[in-house]
N, C-alpha and C positions, 0 to 999 in steps of 0.2 A: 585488445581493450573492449570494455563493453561500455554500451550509453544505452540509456534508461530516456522516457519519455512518458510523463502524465499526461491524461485528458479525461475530460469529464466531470471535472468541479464547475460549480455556476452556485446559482441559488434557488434556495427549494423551501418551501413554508415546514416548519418543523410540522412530522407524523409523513413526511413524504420520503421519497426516496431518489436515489441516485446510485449509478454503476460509473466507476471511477476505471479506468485500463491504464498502463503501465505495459511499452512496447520496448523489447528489448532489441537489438542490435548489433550488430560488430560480433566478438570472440564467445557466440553463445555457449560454447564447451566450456568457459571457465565459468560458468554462473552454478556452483553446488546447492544454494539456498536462497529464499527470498522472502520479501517482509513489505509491511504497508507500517508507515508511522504517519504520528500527524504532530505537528507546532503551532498551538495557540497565541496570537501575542501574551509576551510577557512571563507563559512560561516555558519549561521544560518539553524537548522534543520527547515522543512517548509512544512506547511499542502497541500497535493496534493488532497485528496480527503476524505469529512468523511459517512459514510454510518449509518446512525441512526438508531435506535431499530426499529420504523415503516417501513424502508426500506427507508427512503429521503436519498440523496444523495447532498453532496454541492462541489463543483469542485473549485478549486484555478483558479485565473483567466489565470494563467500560464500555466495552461493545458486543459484548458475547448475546448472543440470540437475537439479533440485529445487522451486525455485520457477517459478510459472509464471501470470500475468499476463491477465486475458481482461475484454473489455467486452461489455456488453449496451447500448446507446446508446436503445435504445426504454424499458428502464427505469432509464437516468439509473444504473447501475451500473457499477462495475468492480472487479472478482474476485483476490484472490489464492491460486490451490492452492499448497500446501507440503505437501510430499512429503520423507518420508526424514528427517522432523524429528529435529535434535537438541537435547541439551542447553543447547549454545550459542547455539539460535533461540529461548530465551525474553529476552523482553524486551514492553513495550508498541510495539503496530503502528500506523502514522498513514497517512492516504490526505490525499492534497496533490495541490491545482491550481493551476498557473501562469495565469494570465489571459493573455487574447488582443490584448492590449495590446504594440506590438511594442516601445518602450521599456520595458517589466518583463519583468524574468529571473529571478524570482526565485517563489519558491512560496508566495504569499502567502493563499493559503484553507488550513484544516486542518480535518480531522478531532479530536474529542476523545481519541481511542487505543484500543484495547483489546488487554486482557490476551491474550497467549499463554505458555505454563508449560509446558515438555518438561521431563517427569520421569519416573522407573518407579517 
């Protein structure tokens, strides 16, 4: 099994910044690929960025030249910096891994979330 583990949301005045980490855990050989979403109240959870088994990276267009994606593989991390934060980036942040299983496609480990809040 694998467990996932966020830190690093709080509150930050929009145009600031923040790095979010996402520690993984337990049977890191199954983790093939990995992704950051975020869930605003009230809507839709929503792909912010997915980092694929080769290392590609695809950025939602909501974040792109702002957010920005990095692993450390020796401590089982992977990083989100958020740059130029706005109002509209508060919502709760999840770090998700797909398994290396080539029949599943889908992002079946998570993170429990944490809070990000852009406000002044």
């Amino acid at each position: 099994q694998v467990q996932l583990v966020e830190s690093g949301g709080g509150l930050v005045q929009p145009g600031g910044s923040l790095r979010l980490t996402c520690t993984a855990s337990g049977s890191i050989s199954d983790i093939y690929a990995m992704a950051w979403f975020r869930q605003a109240p009230g809507k839709e959870r929503e792909l912010i960025v997915s980092m694929g088994g080769a290392g590609n990276t695809n950025y939602a267009d909501s974040v792109k030249g702002r957010f920005t994606v990095s692993r450390v593989n020796a401590k089982n991390e992977l990083y989100l910096q958020m740059d130029a934060l706005k109002s509209e980036d508060t919502a709760v942040y999840y770090c998700a891994a797909e398994p290396n299983d080539p029949g599943v496609h889908d992002y079946v480990y998570w993170g429990q979330g944490t809070q990000v809040t852009v406000s002044a």
